[in-house]
Residue frames as a rotation matrix with the C-alpha (Angstrom) as fourth column:
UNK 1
0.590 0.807 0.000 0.00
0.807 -0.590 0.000 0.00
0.000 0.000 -1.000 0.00
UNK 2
-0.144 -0.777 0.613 1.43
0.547 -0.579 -0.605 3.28
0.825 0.248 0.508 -0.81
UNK 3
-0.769 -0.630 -0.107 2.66
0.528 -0.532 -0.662 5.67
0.360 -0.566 0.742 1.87
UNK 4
-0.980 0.170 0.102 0.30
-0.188 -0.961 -0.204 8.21
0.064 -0.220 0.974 1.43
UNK 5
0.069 0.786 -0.614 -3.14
0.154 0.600 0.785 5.35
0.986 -0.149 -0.080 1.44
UNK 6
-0.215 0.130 0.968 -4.84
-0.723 -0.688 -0.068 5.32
0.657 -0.714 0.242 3.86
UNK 7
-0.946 -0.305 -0.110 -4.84
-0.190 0.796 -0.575 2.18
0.263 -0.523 -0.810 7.03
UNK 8
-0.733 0.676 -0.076 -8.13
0.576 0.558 -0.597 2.59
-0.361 -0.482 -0.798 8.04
UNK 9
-0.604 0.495 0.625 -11.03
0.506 -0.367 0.780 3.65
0.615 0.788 -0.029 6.33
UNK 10
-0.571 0.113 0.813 -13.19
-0.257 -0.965 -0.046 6.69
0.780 -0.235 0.580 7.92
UNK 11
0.701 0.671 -0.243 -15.54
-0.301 0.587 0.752 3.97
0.647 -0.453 0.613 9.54
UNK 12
0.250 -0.505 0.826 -12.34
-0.846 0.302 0.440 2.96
-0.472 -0.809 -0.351 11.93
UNK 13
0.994 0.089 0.070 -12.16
-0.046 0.883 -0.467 -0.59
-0.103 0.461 0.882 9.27
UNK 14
-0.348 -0.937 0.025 -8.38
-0.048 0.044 0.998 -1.59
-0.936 0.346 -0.060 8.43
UNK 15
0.276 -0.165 -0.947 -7.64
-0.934 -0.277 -0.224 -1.19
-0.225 0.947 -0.230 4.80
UNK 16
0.865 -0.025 0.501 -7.18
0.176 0.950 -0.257 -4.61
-0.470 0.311 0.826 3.14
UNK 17
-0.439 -0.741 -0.508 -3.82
-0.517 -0.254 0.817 -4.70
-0.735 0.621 -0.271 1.71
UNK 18
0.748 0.580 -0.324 -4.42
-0.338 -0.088 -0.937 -4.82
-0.572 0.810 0.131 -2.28
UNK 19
0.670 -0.488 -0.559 -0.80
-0.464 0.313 -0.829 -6.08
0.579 0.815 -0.017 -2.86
UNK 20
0.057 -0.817 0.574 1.67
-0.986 -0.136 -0.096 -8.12
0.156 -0.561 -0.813 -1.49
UNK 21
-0.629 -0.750 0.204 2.40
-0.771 0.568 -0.288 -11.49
0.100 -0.339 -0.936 0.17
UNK 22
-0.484 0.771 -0.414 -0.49
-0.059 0.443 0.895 -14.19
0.873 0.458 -0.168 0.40
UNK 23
-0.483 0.244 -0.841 -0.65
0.811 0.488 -0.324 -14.51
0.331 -0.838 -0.434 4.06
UNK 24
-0.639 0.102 -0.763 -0.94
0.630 -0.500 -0.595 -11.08
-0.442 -0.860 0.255 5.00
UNK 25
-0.667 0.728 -0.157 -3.56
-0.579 -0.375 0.724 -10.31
0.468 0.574 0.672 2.12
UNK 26
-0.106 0.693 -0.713 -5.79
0.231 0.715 0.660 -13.36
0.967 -0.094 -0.236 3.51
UNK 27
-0.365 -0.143 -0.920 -5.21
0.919 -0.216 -0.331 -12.42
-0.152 -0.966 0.210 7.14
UNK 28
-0.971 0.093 -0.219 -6.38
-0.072 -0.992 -0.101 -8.57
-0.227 -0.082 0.971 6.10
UNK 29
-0.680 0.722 -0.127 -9.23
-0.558 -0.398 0.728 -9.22
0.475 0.565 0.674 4.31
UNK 30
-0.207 0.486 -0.849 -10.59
0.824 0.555 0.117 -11.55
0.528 -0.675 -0.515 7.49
UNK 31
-0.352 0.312 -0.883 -10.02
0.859 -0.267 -0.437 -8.94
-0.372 -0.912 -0.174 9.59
UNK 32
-0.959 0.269 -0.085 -11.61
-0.267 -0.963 -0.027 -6.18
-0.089 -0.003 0.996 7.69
UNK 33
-0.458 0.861 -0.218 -14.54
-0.123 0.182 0.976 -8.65
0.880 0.474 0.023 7.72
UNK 34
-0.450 0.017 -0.893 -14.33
0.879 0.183 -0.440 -8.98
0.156 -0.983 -0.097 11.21
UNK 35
-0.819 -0.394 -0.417 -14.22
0.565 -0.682 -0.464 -5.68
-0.101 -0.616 0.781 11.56
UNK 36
-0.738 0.666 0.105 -17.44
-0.268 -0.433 0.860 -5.09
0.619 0.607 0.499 9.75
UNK 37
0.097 0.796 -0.598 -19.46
0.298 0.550 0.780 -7.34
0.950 -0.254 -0.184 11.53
UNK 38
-0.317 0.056 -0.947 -18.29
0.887 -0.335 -0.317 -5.46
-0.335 -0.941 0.056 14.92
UNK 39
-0.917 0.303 0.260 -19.52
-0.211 -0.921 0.329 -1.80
0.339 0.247 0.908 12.76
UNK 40
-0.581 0.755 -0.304 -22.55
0.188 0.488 0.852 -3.71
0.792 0.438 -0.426 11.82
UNK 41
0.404 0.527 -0.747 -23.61
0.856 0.070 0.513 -3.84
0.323 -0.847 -0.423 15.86
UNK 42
-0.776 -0.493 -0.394 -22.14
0.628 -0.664 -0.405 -0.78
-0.062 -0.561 0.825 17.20
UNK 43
-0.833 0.491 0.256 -24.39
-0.504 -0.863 0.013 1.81
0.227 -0.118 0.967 18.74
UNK 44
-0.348 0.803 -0.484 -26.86
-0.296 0.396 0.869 -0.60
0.890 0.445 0.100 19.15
UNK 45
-0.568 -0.101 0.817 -28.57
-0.822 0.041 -0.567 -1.87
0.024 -0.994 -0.107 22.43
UNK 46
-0.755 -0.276 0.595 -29.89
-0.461 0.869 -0.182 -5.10
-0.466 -0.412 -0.783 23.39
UNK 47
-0.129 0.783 0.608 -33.10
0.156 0.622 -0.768 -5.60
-0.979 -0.004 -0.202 22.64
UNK 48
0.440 -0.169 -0.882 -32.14
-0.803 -0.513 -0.303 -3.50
-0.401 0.842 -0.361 19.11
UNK 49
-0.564 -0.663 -0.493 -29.02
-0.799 0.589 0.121 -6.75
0.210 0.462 -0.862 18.09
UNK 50
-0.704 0.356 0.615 -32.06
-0.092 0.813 -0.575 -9.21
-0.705 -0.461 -0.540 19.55
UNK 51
0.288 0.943 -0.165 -34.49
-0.261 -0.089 -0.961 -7.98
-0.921 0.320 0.221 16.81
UNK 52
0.099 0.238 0.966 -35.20
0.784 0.579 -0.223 -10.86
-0.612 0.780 -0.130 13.84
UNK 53
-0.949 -0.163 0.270 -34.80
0.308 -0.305 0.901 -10.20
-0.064 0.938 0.339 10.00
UNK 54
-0.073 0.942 -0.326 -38.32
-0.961 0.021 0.276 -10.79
0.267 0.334 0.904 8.74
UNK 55
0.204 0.505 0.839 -40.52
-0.578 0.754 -0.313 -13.80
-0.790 -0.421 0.445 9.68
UNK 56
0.979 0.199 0.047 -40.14
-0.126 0.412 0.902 -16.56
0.160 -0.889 0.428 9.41
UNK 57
-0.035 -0.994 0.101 -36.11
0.132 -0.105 -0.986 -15.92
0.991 -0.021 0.134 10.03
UNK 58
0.841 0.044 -0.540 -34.89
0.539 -0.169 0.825 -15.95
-0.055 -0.985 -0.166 13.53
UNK 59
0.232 -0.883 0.409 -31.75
0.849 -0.022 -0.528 -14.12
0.475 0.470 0.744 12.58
UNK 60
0.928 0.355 -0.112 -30.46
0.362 -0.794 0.487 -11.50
0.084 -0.493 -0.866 14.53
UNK 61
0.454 -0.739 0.498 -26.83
-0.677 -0.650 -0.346 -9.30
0.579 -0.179 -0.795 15.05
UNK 62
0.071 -0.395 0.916 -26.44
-0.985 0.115 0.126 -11.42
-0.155 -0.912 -0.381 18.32
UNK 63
0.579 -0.114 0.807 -26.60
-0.203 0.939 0.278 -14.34
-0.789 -0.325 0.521 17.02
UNK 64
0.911 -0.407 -0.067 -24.45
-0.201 -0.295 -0.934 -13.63
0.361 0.864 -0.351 14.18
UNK 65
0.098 -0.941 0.323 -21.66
-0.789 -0.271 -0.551 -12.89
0.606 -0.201 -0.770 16.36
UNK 66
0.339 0.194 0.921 -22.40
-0.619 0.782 0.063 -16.06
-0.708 -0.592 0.385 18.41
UNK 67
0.940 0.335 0.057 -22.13
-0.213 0.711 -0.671 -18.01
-0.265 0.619 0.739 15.50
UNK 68
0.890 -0.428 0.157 -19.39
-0.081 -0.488 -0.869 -16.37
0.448 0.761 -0.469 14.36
UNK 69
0.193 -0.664 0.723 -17.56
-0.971 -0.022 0.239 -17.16
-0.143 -0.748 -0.648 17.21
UNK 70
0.482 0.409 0.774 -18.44
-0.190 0.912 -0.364 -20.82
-0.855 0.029 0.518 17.06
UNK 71
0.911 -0.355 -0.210 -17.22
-0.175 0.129 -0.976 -20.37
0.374 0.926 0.056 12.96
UNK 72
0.588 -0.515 0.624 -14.11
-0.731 -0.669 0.137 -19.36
0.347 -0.536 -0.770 14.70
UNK 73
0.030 -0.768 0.640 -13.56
-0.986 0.083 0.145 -21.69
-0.164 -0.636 -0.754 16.77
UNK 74
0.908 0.172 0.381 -14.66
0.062 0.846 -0.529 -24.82
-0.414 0.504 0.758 14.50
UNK 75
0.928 -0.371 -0.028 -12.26
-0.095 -0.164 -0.982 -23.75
0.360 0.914 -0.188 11.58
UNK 76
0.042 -0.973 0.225 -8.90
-0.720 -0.186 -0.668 -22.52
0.692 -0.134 -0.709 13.52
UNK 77
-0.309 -0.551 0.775 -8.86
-0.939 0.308 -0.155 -25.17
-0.153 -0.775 -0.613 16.52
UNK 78
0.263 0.004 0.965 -10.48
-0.250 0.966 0.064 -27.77
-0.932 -0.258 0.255 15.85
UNK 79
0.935 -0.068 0.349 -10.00
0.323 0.576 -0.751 -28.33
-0.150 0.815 0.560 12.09
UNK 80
0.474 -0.881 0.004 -6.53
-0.460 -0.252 -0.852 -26.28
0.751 0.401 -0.524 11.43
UNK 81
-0.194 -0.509 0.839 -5.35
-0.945 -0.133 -0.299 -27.05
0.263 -0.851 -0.455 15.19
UNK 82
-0.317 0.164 -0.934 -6.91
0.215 0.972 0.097 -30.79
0.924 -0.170 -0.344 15.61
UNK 83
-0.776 -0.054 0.628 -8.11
-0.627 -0.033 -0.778 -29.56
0.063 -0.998 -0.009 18.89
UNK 84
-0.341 0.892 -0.297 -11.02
0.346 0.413 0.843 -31.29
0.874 0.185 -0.449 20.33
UNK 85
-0.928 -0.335 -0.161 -13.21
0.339 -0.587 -0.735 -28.38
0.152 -0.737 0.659 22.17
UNK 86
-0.369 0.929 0.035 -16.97
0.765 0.325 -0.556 -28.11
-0.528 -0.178 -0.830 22.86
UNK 87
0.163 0.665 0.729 -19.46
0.740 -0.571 0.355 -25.50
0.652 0.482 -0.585 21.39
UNK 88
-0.844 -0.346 0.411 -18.19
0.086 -0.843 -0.532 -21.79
0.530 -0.413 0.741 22.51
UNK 89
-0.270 0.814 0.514 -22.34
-0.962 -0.206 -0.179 -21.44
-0.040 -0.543 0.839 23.94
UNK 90
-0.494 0.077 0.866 -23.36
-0.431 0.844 -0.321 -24.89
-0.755 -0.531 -0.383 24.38
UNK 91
0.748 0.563 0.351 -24.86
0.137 0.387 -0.912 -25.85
-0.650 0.730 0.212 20.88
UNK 92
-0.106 -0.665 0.739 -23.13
0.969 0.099 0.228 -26.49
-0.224 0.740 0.634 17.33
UNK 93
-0.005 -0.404 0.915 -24.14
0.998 -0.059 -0.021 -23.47
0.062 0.913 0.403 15.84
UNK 94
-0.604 -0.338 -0.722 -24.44
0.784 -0.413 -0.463 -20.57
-0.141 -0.846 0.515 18.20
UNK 95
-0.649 0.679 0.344 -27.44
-0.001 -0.453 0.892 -18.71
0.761 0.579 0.294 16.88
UNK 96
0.243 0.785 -0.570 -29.61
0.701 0.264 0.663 -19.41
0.671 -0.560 -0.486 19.77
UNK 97
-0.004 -0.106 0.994 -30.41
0.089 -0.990 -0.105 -16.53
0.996 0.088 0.013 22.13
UNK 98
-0.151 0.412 -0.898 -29.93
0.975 0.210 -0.068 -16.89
0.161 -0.886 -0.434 26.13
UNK 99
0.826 0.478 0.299 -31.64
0.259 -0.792 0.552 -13.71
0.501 -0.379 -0.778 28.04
UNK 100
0.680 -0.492 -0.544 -28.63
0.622 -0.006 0.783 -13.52
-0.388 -0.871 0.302 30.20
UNK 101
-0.074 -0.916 0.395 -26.21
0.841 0.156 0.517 -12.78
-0.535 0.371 0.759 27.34
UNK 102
0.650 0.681 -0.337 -25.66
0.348 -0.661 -0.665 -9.84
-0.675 0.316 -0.666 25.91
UNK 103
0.917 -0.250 0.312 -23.70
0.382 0.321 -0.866 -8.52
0.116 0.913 0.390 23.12
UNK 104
0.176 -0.950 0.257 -20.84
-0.838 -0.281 -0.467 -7.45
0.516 -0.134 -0.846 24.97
UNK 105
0.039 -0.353 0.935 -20.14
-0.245 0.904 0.351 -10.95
-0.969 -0.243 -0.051 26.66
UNK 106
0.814 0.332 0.476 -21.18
0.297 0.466 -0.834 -12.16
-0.498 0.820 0.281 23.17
UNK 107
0.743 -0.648 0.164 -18.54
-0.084 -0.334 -0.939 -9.89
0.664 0.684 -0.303 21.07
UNK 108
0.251 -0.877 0.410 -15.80
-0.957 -0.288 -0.029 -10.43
0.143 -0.385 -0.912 23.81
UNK 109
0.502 0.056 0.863 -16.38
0.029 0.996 -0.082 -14.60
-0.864 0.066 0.499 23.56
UNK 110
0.899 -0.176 0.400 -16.12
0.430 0.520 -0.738 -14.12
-0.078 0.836 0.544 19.90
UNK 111
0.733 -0.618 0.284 -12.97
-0.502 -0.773 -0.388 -11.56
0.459 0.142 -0.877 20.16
UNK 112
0.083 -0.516 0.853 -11.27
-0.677 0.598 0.428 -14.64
-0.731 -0.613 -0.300 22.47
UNK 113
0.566 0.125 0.815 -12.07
0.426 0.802 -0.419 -17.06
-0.706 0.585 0.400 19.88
UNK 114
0.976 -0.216 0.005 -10.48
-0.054 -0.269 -0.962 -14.91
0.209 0.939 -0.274 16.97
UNK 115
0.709 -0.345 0.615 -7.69
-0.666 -0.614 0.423 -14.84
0.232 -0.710 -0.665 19.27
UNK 116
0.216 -0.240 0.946 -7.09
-0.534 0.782 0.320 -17.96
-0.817 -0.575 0.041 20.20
UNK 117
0.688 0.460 0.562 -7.53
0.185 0.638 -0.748 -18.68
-0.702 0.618 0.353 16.58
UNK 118
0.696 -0.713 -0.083 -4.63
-0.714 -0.676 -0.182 -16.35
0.074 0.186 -0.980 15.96
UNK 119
0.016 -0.859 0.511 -2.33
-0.948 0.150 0.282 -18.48
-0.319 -0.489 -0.812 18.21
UNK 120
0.374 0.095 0.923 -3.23
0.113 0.983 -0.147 -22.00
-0.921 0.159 0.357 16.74
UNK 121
0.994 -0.106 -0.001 -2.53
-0.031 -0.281 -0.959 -20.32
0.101 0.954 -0.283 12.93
UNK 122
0.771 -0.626 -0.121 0.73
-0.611 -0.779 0.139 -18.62
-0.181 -0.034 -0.983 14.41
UNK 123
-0.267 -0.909 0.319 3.64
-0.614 0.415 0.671 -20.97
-0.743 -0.017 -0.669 12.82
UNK 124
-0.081 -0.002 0.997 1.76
0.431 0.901 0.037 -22.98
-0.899 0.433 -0.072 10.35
UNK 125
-0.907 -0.280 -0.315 2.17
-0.161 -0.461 0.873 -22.12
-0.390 0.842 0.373 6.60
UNK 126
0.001 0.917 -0.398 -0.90
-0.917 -0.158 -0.367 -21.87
-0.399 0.366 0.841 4.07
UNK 127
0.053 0.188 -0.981 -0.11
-0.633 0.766 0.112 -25.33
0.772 0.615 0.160 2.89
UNK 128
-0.953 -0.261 0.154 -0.33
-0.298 0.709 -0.639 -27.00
0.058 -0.655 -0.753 5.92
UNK 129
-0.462 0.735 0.497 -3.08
-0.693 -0.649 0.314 -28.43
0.553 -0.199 0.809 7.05
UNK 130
-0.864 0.141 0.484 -6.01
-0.433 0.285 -0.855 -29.98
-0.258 -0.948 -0.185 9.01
UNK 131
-0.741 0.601 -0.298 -9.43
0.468 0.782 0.412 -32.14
0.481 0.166 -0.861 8.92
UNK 132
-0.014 0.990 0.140 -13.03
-0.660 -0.114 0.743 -31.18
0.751 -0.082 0.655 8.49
UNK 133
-0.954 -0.147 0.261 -13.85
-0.300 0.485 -0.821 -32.05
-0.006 -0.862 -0.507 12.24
UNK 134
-0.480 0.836 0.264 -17.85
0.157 0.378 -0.912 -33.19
-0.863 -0.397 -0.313 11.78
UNK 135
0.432 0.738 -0.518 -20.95
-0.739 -0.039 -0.673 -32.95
-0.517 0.674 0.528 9.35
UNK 136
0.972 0.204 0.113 -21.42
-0.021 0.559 -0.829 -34.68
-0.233 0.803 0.548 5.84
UNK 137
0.698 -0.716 -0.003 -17.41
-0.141 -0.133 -0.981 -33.71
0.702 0.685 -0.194 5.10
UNK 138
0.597 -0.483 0.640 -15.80
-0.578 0.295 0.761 -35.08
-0.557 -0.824 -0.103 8.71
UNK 139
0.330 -0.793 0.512 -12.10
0.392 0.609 0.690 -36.39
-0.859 -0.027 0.512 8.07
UNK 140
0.639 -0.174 0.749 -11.71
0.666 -0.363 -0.652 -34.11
0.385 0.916 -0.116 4.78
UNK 141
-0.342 -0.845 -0.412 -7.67
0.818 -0.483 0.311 -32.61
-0.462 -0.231 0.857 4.59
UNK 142
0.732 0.681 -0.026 -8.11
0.669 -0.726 -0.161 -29.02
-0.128 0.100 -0.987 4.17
UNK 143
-0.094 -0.968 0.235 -5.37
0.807 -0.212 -0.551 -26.41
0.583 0.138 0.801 3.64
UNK 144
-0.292 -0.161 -0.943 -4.51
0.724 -0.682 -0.107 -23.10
-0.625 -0.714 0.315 6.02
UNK 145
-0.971 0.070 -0.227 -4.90
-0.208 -0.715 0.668 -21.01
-0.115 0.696 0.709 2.75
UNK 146
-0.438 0.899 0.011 -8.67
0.555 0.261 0.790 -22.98
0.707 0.352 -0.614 2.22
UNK 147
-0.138 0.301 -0.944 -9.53
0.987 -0.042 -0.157 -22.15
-0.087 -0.953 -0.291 5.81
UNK 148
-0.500 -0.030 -0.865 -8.89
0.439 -0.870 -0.223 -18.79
-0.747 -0.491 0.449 5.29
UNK 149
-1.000 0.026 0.014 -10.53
0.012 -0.076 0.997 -18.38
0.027 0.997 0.076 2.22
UNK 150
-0.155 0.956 -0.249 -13.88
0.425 0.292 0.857 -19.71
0.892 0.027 -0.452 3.39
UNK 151
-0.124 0.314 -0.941 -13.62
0.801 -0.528 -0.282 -17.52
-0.585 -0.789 -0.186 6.62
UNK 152
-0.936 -0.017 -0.351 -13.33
-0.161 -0.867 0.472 -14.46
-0.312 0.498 0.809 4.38
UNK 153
-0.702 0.712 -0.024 -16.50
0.067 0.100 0.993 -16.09
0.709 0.695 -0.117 2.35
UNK 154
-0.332 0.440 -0.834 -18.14
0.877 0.470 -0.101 -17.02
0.347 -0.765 -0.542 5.55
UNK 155
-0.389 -0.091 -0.917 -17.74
0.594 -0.785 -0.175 -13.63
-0.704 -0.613 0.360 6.89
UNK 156
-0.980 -0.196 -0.016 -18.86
0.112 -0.627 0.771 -11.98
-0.161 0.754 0.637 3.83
UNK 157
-0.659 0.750 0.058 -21.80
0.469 0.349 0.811 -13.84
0.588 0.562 -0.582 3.35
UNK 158
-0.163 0.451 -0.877 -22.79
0.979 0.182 -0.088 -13.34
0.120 -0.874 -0.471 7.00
UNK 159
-0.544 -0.104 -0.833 -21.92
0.151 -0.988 0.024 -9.29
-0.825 -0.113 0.553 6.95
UNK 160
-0.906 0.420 -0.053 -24.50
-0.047 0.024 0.999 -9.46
0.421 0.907 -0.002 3.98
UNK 161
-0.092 0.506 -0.857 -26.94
0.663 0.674 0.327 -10.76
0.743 -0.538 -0.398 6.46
UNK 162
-0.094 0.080 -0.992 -26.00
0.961 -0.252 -0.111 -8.51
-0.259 -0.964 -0.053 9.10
UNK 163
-0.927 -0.355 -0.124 -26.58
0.287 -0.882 0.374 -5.49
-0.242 0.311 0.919 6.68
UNK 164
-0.409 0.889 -0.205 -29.92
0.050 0.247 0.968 -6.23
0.911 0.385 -0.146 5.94
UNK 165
-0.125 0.522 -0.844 -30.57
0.983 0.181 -0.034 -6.74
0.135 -0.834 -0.536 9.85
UNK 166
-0.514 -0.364 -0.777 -29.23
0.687 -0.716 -0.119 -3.28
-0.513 -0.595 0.618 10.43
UNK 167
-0.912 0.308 0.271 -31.01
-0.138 -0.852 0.505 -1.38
0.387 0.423 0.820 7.85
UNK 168
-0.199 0.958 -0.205 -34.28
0.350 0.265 0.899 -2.88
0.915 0.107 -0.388 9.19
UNK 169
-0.068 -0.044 -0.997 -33.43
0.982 0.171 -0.074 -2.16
0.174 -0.984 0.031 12.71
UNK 170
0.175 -0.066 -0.982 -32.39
0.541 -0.827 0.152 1.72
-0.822 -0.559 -0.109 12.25
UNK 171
0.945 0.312 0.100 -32.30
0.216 -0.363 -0.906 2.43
-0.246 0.878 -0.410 8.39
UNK 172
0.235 -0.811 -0.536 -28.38
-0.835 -0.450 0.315 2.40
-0.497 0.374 -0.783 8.57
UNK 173
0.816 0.251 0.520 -26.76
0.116 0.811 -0.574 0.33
-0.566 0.529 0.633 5.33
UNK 174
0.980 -0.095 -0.175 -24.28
-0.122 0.409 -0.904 -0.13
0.158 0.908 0.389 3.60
UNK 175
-0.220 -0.964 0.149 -19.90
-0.966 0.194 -0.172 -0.84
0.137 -0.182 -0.974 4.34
C-alpha cells in the first residue's frame, strides 16, 4: 500500500492490503470482515441486536456474532489445530439466544475465539493443514490457505446478512 493510502477507512475498518504477500492479504481481508461485523452492531442496544430479520427468520446481530464465534472456533482449533473443544455457547451453531447474554459478553467470547484462533494459525504455513472435524465432510484434509478463504467467504456472506438486519433495525446500510 502506498505511503500516502490510507490504514483505516473513515468507519475505523483496516484497509485490506491490495498487494503483497499471500498470508498477509488473507489475514487482512478476514479482519476487515471482522471488523465489519463489529460496525454492523455498534451503537446498538440489546433488545435493538435481539431484533429478527423478517418472519419466518430468527436471525439476529447477536446471534451472528455467536455463531461467528463458534465459525471461529470450529475452523482454527479444531479443524486447522486438531483440537477437540466443545461449542463456545453450548450448541453447534451458536445462533440461539440466552436472556442472560448480551452482546458485549457475546462480542468479547467471539474476540477470544479470533484470538485464540490467531495463536493455533501462528507458525503454520498456508499449505499446511487440518481435517473437516464433523458434518457430511468429517475427516476431509483441508489447507490453512482454504480455511482462510472460506472464513473471508463465511464472513462476507454473513456481513450481507447482518446489513440487511441493520437497515431494518435503524435504516443504517451499507460498508
Amino acid at each position: 500500500m502506498p505511503a500516502d493510502a490510507p490504514q483505516t477507512l473513515p468507519d475505523g475498518r483496516p484497509v485490506p492490503l491490495m498487494t503483497g504477500p499471500e498470508r498477509p492479504m488473507l489475514e487482512s481481508w478476514l479482519d476487515f470482515h471482522r471488523a465489519t461485523l463489529e460496525l454492523k452492531c455498534a451503537g446498538l442496544d440489546d433488545a435493538q441486536v435481539r431484533t429478527a430479520s423478517a418472519e419466518p427468520s430468527s436471525l439476529t446481530l447477536l446471534g451472528l456474532v455467536q455463531h461467528l464465534a463458534e465459525v471461529e472456533r470450529n475452523w482454527f482449533q479444531r479443524v486447522v489445530g486438531g483440537l477437540d473443544v466443545p461449542p463456545v455457547f453450548g450448541e453447534e451453531t451458536g445462533y440461539a439466544l440466552d436472556p442472560a447474554r448480551g452482546l458485549g459478553e457475546a462480542l468479547d467470547v467471539w474476540r477470544r475465539e479470533i484470538a485464540r484462533g490467531r495463536e493455533v494459525c501462528a507458525g503454520r504455513g498456508l499449505d499446511d493443514t487440518g481435517r473437516i472435524a464433523g458434518g457430511a465432510m468429517a475427516g476431509v484434509e483441508v489447507s490453512v490457505r482454504w480455511v482462510f478463504v472460506h472464513m473471508i467467504e463465511e464472513y462476507a456472506r454473513h456481513n450481507g446478512h447482518a446489513d440487511i438486519l441493520r437497515e431494518r433495525i435503524d435504516g443504517v446500510s451499507g460498508a
